[in-house]
C-alpha positions in Angstrom: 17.7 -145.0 59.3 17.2 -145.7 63.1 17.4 -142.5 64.8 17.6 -143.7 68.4 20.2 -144.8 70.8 21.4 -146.2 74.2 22.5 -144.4 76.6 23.6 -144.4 80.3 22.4 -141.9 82.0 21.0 -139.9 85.0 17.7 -138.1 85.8 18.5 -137.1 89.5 21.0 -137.4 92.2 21.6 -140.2 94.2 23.2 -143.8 94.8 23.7 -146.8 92.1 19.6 -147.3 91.7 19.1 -143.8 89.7 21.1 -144.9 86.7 19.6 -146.1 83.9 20.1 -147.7 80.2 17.1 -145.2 78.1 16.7 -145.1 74.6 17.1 -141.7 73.6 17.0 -140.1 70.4 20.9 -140.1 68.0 22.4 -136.2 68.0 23.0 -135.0 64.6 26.6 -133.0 64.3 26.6 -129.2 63.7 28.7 -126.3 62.3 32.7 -127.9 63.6 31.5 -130.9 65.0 31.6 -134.6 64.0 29.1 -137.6 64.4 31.2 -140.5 65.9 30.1 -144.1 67.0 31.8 -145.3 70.0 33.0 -148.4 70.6 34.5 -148.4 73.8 34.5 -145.7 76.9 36.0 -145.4 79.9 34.7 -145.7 83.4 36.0 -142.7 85.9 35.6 -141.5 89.7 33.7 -138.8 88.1 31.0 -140.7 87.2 30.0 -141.7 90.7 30.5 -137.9 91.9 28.3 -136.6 89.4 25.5 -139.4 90.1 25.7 -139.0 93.7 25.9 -134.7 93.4 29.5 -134.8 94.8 30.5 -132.2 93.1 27.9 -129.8 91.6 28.9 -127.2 92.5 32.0 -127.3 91.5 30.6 -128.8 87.9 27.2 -128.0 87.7 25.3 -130.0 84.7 21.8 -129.9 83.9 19.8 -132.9 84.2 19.0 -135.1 82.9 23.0 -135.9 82.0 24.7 -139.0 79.8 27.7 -140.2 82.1 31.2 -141.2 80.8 34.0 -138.9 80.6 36.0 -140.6 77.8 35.7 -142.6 74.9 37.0 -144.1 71.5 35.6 -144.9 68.3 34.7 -144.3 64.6 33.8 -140.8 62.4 30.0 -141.8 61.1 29.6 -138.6 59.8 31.0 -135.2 59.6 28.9 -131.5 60.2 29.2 -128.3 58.3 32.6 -126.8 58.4 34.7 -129.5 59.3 37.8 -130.9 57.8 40.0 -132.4 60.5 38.5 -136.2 60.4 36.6 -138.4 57.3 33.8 -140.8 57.8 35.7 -143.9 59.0 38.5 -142.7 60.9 39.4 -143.7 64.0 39.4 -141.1 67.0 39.6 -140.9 71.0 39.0 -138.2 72.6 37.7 -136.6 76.5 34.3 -135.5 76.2 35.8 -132.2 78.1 31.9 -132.5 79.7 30.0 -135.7 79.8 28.2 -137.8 77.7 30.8 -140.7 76.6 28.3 -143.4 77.5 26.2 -143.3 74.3 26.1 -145.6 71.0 26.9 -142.1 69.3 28.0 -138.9 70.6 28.5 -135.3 68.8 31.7 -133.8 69.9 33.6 -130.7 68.2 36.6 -132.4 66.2 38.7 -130.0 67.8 38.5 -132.5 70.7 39.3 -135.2 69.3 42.6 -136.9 68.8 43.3 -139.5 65.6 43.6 -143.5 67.3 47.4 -144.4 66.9 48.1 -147.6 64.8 48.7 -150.9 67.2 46.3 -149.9 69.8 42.3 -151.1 69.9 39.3 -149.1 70.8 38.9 -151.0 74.0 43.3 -149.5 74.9 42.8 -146.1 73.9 39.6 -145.8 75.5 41.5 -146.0 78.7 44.1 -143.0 77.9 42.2 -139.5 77.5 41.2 -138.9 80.8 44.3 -140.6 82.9 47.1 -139.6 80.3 46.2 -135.6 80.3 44.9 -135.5 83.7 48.2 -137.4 85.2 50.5 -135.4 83.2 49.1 -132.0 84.1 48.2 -132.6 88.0 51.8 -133.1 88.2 53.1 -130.0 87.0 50.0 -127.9 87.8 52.1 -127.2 91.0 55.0 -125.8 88.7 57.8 -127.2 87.1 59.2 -130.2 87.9 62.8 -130.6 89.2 65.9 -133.4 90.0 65.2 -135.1 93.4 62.2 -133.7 93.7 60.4 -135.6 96.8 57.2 -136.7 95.4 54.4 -138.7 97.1 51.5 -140.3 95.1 48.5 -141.6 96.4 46.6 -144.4 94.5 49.8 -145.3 92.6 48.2 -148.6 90.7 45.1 -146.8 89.0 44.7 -144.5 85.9 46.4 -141.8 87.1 48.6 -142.6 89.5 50.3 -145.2 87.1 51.0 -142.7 84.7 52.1 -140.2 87.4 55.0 -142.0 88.3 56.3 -142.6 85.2 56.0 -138.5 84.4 57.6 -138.2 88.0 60.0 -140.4 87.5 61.6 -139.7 83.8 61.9 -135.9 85.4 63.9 -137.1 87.7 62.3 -137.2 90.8 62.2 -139.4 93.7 58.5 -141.0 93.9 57.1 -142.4 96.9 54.0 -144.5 96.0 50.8 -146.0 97.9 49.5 -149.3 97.0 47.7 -152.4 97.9 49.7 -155.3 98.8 48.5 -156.7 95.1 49.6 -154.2 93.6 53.3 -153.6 95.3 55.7 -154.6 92.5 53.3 -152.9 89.7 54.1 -150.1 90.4 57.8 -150.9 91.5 57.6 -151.7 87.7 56.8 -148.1 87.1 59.8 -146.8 88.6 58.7 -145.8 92.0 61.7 -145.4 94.6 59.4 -146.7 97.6 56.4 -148.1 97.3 53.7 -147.9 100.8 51.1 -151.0 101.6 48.5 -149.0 102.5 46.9 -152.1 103.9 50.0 -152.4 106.6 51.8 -149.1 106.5 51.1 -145.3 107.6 52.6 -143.4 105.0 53.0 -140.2 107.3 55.2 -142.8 109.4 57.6 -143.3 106.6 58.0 -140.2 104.3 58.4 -136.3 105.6 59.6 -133.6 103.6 57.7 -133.8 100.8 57.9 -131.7 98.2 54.8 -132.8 96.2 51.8 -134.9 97.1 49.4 -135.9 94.7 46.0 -137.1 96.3 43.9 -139.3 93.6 42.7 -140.7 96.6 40.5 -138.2 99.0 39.1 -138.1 102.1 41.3 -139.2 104.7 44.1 -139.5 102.6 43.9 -136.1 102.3 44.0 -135.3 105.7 46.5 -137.3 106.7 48.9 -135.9 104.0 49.3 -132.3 105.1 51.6 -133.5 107.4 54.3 -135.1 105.2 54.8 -131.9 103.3 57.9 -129.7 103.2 57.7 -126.6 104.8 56.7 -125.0 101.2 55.2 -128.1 99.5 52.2 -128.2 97.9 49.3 -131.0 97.4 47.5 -131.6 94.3 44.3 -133.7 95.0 41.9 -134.8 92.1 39.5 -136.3 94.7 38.7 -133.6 96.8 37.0 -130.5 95.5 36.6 -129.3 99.2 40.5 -129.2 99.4 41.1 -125.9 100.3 38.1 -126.2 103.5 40.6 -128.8 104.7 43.5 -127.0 104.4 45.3 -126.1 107.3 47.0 -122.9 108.1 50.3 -121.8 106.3 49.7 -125.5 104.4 49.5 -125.1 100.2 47.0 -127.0 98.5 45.2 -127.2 94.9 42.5 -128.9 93.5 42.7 -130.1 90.1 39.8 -129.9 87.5 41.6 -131.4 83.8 41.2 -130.3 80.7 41.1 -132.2 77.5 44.3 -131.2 75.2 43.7 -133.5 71.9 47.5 -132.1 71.3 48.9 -133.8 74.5 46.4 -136.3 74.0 48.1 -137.9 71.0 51.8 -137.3 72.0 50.7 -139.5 75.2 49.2 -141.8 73.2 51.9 -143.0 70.6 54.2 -143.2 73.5 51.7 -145.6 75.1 51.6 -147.0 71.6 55.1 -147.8 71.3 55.9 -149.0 74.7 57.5 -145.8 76.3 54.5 -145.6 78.6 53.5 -148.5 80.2 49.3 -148.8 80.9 47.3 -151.4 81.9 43.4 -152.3 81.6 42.0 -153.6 84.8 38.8 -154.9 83.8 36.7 -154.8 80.7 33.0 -155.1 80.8 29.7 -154.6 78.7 27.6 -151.8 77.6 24.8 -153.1 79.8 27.2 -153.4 82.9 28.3 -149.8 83.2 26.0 -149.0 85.6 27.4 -151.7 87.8 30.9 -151.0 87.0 30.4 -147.2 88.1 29.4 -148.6 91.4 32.8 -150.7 91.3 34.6 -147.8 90.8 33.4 -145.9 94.2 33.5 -149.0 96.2 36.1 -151.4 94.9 39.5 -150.2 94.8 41.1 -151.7 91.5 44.2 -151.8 89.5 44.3 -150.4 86.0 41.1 -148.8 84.1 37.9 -150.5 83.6 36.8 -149.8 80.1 33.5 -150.6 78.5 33.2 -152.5 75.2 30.4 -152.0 73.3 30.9 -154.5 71.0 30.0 -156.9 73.9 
């Protein structure tokens, strides 16, 4: 039996050069947890921020650390205690740590969430991170409400897509920034206005803002403080430093998800029978994920990029 792996990892901090494809040795499942081969992850912002020691302090990890926040695959074999899952079923599932870019992973079955008929490895690979995250960024702010006034920054990606569609069937009226590609995407979704990013100023447009949802950072943030109502709130995923940049008698939260295999699997079977729109942006290669990591801090895409091991 070979008792080695790939994996991506990292043995340091720093930029694109300090991630590597090792060969390391397979994990064997304990008391509650399951053995399972993955066949497809996801790529994620948090990736980059962990490489490049963007946010250790807010999620410190010892090195050295196997990236990837998400993946999918098959039950190869099942520890002590466990009864949830059989060898040869298929799962998904958020790491709720790291460690999604291996050939195998251990991971307590608790996690995990059973792969709904009609969708591939390579489709739900791209769901446990954005689904949950999406879902509860936008209420972590409280409940949601008719015409709420709702802004959401980096509208065509993972979570944003999803975002708008949550915002939306509550009842809310979404404001949305985009690329010019990416304009009547996520008009598709249901957004009431849709901002080129490239050609507009949102701040010049919108005010009054109930709700701002920053999957953007940085300047985006900064910019946004000034659209709010006078009690509004933003919710950024990007920006652990949130509340430095907070202004006086301004609201602001940042958001650090959660798996919920519960949520998980409700999301999914909606995505499954075409209540909840997704869409892949790019699928690339086990040996590519270090590049496509890069992508993801650089490039700004539409959809998820998802890794198929299979090629």
């Amino acid at each position: 039996m070979n008792n080695v792996q790939r994996a991506v990892l990292i043995r340091d901090y720093g930029g694109a050069e300090i991630t590597e494809i090792a060969t390391i040795e397979k994990p064997i499942p304990e008391s509650g947890q399951v053995l399972v081969r993955v066949q497809a992850a996801g790529i994620n912002g948090i990736d980059w921020k962990v490489r490049e020691g963007n946010v250790k302090r807010a999620f410190p990890l010892p090195l050295p650390i196997i990236l990837g926040a998400e993946m999918a695959g098959v039950i190869e074999a099942v520890g002590p205690n466990t009864s949830r899952f059989r060898v040869g079923d298929r799962v998904m599932g958020a790491m709720g740590r790291l460690g999604a870019f291996a050939e195998f992973v251990v991971i307590s079955e608790s996690s995990l969430s059973p792969t709904p008929e009609g969708l591939s490895d390579v489709q739900v690979a791209a769901l446990p991170v954005a689904v949950v995250s999406a879902w509860n960024s936008l209420h972590y702010a409280g409940p949601l409400y008719p015409d709420q006034k709702i802004l959401i920054h980096g509208a065509a990606g993972g979570l944003g897509s999803y975002a708008v569609q949550y915002a939306k069937k509550a009842g809310a009226k979404v404001f949305a920034t985009a690329g010019k590609a990416d304009l009547s995407f996520v008009q598709s979704l249901g957004a009431d206005e849709v901002i080129n990013y490239h050609t507009q100023r949102f701040e010049d447009i919108v005010r009054d803002i109930d709700l701002v949802l920053d999957y953007v950072g940085g300047e985006v943030l900064d910019r946004s403080w000034q659209v709010l109502a006078t009690d509004g709130t933003v919710i950024s995923t990007a920006s652990p430093d949130i509340l430095v940049r907070m202004p006086p008698n301004r609201r602001g939260l940042w958001f650090m998800n959660q798996p919920n295999p519960e949520l998980l699997e409700k999301l999914a079977i909606e995505v499954s029978n075409g209540t909840l729109q997704f869409r892949i942006g790019q699928v690339v290669s086990f040996t590519d994920i270090p590049n496509a990591i890069e992508r993801n801090r650089t490039v700004s895409g539409t959809g998820k990029v998802v890794a198929d091991f299979s090629i």
